[in-house]
Phi, psi and omega in degrees: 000136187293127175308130144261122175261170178226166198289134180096000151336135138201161208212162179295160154243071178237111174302173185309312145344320203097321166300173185250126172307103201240311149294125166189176176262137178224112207233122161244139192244135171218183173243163166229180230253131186228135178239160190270150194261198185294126169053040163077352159278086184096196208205113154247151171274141172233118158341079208253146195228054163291152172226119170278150195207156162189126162234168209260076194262170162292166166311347199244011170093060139276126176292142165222000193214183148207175168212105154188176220304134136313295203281030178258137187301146200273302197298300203296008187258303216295328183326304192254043193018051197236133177256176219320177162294147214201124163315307202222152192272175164290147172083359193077357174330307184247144179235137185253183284140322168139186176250096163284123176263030209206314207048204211262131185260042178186028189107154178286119178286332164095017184241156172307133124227040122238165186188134160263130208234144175205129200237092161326324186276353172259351192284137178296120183342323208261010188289149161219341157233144146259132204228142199271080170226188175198136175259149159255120139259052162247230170241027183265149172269158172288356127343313157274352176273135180310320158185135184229163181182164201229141182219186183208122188213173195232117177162217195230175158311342185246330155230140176287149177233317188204141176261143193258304182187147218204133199258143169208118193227111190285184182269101200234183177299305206289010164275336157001088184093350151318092148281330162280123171235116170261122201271293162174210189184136173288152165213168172253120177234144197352089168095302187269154179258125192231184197229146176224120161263120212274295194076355183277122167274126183250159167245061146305154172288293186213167206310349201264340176246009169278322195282318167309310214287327187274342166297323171286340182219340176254331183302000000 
């Protein structure tokens, strides 16, 4: 049975089994926002535009890796000295799945659309934490979004085989003006890799100052 976490959790990534979780997926799923049309006739859709991220420091708190969309504009990265978007980590450790712009247009599908693919035995020594988040970019705060939620399961992108543990962040008041989500992070404790689910909502403008915010305050 899939951990449900709650915020500030943390937990081993040791399967039922005994063995340890080292390949697995960190998949986020959300909706877009659907409203009833004039005097209740028919139905719009609005676009919801999260982008799951995750970057990577060292023991000594140094950003060293990243993961998040190519399509954020090179002048506007360089503006916050954060460089271009990049799919994949060094060694291929992480894999990013792509840039969903739209989220789910019929209902929760119960599918990712986005997923970060993570091979724990390829991350590079010097890597020690990883953090996990997501921005909007568009202009709804999480508050109007319907549902948005992070899981960690062992399979591909295209299919799930066993969900390990799963985040769930509703459509509540206190996200009101929230755009920024810090989800959670792997870390490394003697030797081993374990997981915390952080869970804190920021109203960043965008990912370069969510990314300031994790250097500055969680490492």
């Amino acid at each position: 049975m899939a951990i449900i976490l709650e915020k500030g959790q943390r937990i081993n990534l040791e399967k039922s089994n005994g063995s340890r979780l080292t390949e697995f997926c960190v998949g986020c799923n959300w909706g877009a926002i659907v409203s009833s049309g004039f005097l209740g006739l028919g139905k719009s859709v609005t676009d919801v535009d999260l982008d799951l991220s995750c970057v990577m420091v060292n023991d000594k708190g140094d950003l060293v890796d990243h993961i998040y969309s190519p399509l954020y504009r090179r002048d506007f990265l360089s503006r916050y000295g954060m460089p271009p978007g990049k799919l994949d980590s060094r060694e291929s450790a992480l894999h990013h799945s792509g840039d969903d712009l739209k989220g789910d247009q019929n209902g929760n599908d119960d599918l990712d659309n986005e997923i970060i693919t993570v091979n724990l035995n390829k991350i590079s020594p010097d890597v020690n934490q990883i953090f996990f988040f997501l921005n909007n970019v568009g202009r709804e705060d999480f508050s109007q979004i319907p549902y948005a939620s992070i899981r960690m399961y062992e399979g591909t992108p295209t299919r799930v085989k066993e969900v390990f543990a799963s985040y769930d962040v509703a459509a509540e008041k206190q996200y009101a003006g929230m755009r920024a989500l810090i989800m959670g992070k792997l870390y490394r404790r003697n030797g081993e890799w374990k997981f915390s689910a952080i869970g804190d909502a920021y109203p960043d403008a965008n990912l370069c100052e969510t990314i300031r915010r994790i250097v500055t305050k969680y490492v």
